[in-house]
C-alpha positions as CSV (number, residue, x, y, z in Angstrom):
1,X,113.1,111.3,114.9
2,X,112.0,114.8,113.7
3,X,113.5,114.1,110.4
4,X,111.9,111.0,109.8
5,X,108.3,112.3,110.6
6,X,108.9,115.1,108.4
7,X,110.1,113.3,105.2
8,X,106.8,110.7,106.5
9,X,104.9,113.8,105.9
10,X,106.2,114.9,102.6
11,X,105.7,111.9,101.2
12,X,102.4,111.5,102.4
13,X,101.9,114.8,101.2
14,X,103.6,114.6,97.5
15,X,102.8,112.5,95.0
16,X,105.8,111.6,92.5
17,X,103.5,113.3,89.5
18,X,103.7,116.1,91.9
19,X,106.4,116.4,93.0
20,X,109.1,114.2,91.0
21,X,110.2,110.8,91.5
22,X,112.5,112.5,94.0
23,X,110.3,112.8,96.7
24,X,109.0,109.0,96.3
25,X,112.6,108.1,97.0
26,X,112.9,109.0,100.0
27,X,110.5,106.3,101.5
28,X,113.1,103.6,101.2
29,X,115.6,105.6,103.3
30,X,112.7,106.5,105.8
31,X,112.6,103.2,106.9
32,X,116.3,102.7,106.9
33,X,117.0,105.8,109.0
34,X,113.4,105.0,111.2
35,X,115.6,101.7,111.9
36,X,118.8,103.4,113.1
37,X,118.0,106.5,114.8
38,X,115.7,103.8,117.0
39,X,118.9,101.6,117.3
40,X,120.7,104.4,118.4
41,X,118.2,106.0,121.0
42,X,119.8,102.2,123.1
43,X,122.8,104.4,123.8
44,X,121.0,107.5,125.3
45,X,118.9,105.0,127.0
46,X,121.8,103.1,128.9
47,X,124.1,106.1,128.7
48,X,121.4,108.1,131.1
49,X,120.9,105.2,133.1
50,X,124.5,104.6,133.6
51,X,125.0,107.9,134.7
52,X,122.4,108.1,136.9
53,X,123.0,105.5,138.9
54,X,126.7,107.0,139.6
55,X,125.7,109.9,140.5
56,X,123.4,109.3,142.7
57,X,125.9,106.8,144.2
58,X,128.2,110.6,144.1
59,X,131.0,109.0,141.9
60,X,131.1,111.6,139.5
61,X,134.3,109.4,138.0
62,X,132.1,106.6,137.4
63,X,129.9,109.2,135.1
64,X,132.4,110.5,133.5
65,X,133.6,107.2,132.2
66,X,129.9,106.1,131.2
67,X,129.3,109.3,129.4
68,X,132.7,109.3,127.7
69,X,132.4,105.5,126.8
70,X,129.4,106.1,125.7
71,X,130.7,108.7,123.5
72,X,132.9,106.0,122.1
73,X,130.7,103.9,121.2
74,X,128.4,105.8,119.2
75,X,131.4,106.9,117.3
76,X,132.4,103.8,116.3
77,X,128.7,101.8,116.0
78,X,127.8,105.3,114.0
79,X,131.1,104.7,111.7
80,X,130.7,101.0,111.2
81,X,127.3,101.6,110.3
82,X,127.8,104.4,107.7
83,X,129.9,102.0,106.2
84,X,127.7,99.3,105.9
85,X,125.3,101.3,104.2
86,X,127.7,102.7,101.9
87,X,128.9,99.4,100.9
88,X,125.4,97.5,101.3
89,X,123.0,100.1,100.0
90,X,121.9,98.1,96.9
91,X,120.9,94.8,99.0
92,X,119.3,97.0,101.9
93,X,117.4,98.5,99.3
94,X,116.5,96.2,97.7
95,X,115.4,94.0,100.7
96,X,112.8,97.0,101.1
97,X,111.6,96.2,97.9
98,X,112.5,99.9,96.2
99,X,110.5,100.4,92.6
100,X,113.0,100.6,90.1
101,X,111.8,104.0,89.1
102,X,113.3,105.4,92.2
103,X,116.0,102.8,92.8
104,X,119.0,105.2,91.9
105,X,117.8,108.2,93.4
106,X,117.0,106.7,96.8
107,X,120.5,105.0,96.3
108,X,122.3,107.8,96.1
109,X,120.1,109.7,99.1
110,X,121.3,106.3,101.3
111,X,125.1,106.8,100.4
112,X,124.9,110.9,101.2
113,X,122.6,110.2,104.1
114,X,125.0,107.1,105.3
115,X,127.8,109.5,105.6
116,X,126.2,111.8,108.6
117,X,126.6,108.4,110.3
């Protein structure tokens, strides 16, 4: 979430005369990346309460195979993810209505950024 409010801020802060067309195309991939850090704060969310709940029951065993599970899953949401971006990234974008001055720029920021996925 850090990330996101900082590349808010620089682009709030930079305007593409100022700083290149660069800057202006990273808003596209703000929104996309706004979208999946919050779809991915579901797994902390569940994964803490999952935990929780077995360990205050005292089955550490039961926490162990949340947290691992957990693990799992964010490993495999996170890589079926990346890929859709990487193989989607022109109709995401252009669902978020990208300018074509930026298109290919914030194109290939979504296909490097996809990959940390």
């Amino acid at each position: 979430l850090a990330d996101t409010l900082c590349v808010a801020m620089a682009e709030s802060g930079c305007s593409p005369a100022a700083a290149g067309l660069g800057v202006a195309a990273l808003g596209p991939n703000s929104a996309v990346f706004a979208a999946v850090a919050q779809a991915f704060s579901a797994f902390t969310t569940v994964t803490v309460a999952l935990v929780a709940r077995a360990k205050a029951r005292g089955d550490a065993k039961a926490a162990a195979s949340a947290a691992e599970t957990s693990l799992w899953l964010a490993a495999i949401v996170g890589a079926a993810v990346g890929l859709f971006l990487c193989c989607f990234a022109h109709p995401v974008l252009e669902v978020l209505a990208t300018p074509a001055a930026v298109f290919e720029e914030a194109r290939a920021y979504l296909l490097v950024r996809a990959l940390s996925l």
